[in-house]
Legacy VTK file of the C-alpha trace (Angstrom):
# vtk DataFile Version 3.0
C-alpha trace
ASCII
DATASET POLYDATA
POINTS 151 float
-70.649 111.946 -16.997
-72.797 109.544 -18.953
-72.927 107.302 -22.241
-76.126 106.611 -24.393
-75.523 104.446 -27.223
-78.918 102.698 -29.392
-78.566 99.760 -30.780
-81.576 98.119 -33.181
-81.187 94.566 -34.437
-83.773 92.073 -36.341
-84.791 89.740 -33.293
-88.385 90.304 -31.299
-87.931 92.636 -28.328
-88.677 89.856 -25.802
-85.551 88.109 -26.739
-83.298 90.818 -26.423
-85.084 91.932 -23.086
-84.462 88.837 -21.763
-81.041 88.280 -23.017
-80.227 91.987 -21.584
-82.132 91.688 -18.626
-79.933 89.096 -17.121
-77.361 91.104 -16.189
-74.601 88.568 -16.144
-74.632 88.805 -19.807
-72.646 91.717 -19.269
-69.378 89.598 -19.706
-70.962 88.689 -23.415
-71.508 91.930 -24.826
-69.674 94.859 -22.449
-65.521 94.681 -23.130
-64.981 96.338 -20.014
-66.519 93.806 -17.753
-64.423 90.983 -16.277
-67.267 88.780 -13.997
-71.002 89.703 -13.334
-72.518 88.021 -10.762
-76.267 87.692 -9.409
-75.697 87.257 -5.538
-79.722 87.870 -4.805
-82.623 87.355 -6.338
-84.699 86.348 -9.520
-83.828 89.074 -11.973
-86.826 91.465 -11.712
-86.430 94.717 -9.203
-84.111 94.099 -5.908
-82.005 91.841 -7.985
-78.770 92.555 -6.321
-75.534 91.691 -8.770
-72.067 92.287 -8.165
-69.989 93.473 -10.808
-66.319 93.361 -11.609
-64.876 95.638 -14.485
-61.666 97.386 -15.768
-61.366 100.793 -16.756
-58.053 102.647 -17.800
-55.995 99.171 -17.067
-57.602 99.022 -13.217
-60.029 96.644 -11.979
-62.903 98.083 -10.041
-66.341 96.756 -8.357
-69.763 97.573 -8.065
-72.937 96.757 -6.315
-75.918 97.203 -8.239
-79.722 96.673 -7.739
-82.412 96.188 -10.188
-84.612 99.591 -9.505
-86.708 99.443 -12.443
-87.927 96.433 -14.203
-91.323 96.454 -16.772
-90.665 93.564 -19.378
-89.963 94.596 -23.174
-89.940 98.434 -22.015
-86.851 99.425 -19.542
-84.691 97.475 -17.142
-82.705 99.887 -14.737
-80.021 99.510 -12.054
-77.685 101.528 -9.886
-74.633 100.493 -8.868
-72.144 102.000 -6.166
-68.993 101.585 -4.642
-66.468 104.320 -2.693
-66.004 106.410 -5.772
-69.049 106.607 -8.192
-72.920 105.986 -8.247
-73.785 104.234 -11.755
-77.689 104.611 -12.953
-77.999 101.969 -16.300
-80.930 102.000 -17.812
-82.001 100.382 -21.247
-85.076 101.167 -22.860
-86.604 98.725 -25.493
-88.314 99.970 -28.789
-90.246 97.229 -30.983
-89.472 97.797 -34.870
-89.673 96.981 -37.931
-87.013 95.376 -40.133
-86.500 94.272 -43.793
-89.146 94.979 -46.298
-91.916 92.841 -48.404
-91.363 89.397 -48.172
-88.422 89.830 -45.504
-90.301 92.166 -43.608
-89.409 91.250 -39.687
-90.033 92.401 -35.749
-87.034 93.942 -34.366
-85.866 95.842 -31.614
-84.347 99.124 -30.713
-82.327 98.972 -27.391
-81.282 102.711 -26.268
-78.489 101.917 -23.436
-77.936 105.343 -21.056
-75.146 105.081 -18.476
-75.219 108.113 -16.064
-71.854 108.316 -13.613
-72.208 110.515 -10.648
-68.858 110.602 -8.764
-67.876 110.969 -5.075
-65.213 112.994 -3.511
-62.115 113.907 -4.909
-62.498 111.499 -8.451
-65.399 114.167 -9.109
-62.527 116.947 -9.616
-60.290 114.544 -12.070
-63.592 112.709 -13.421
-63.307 115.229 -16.861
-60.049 114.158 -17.723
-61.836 110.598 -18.097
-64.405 111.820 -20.517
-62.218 110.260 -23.813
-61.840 107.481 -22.000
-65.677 107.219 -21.129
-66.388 107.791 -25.550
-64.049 104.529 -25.933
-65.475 102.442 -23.570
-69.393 103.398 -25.186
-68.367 103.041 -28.511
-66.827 99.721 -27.626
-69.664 98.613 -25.452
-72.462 99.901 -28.142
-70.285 97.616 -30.745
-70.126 94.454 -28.467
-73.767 94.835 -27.648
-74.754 94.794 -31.396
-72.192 92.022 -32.067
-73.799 89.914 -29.218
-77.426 90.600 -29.860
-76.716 89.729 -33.419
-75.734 86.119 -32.250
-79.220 85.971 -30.209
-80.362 83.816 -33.735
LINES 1 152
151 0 1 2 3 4 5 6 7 8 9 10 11 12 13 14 15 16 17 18 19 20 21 22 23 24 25 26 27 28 29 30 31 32 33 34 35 36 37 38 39 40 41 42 43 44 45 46 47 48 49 50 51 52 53 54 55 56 57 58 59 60 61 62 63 64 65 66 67 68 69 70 71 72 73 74 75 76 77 78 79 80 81 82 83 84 85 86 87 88 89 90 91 92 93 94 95 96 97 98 99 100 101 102 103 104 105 106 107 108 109 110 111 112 113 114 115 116 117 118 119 120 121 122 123 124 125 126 127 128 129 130 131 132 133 134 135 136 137 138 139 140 141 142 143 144 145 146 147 148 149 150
């Protein structure tokens, strides 16, 4: 199961890495997240966070550790609890926005969510795949809506 949603908004890609970077932001732009939390670390790779978000009205938590971290070109963690093993990665494009006098640096943020699921929720994890479209369409929308604000 995974999501990939890209997002491209007029601020310089070094904002919006750092902004998305900090994974505690999470609560700012993703609707299904309730608390992000860094328990270890500075933010670059073995950044531990711990996560708490709902899904189909239940509240579930994940570890996750920065694996990949190269500033203004991807930021990557995995997650994990009982059920599922989460890879996020985000991959950061520098652009080109407006035209002649409003010509501007912007960025293009490509946001890939990979779910790999553990024991018996791998069997029902298809039924979830609507469910899954909603929550990336909602999460693509509150990451454009919160980078926006970035001013």
């Amino acid at each position: 199961m995974d999501i990939e949603r890209s997002v491209t908004v007029g601020h310089p890609v070094d904002r919006v890495f750092a902004y998305l970077s900090d994974f505690t932001n999470t609560t700012e732009w993703d609707p299904g997240t309730v608390r992000t939390e860094r328990v270890a670390g500075e933010g670059g790779v073995g950044t531990r966070y711990h996560n708490v978000s709902k899904f189909l009205g239940r509240e579930t938590q994940l570890d996750y550790l920065v694996v990949e971290c190269v500033p203004g070109e991807r930021f990557a963690l995995r997650g994990e609890n009982a059920t599922v093993v989460a890879k996020d990665t985000m991959t950061f494009v520098r652009t080109v926005t407006g035209s002649g006098a409003t010509l501007g640096e912007g960025t293009t943020v490509t946001y890939r969510a990979d779910f790999e699921f553990k024991g018996l929720a791998k069997f029902i994890a298809p039924l979830f795949a609507p469910a899954f479209k909603k929550l990336g369409d909602e999460a693509e929308q509150g990451m454009r809506d919160a980078l926006g604000r970035l001013g």
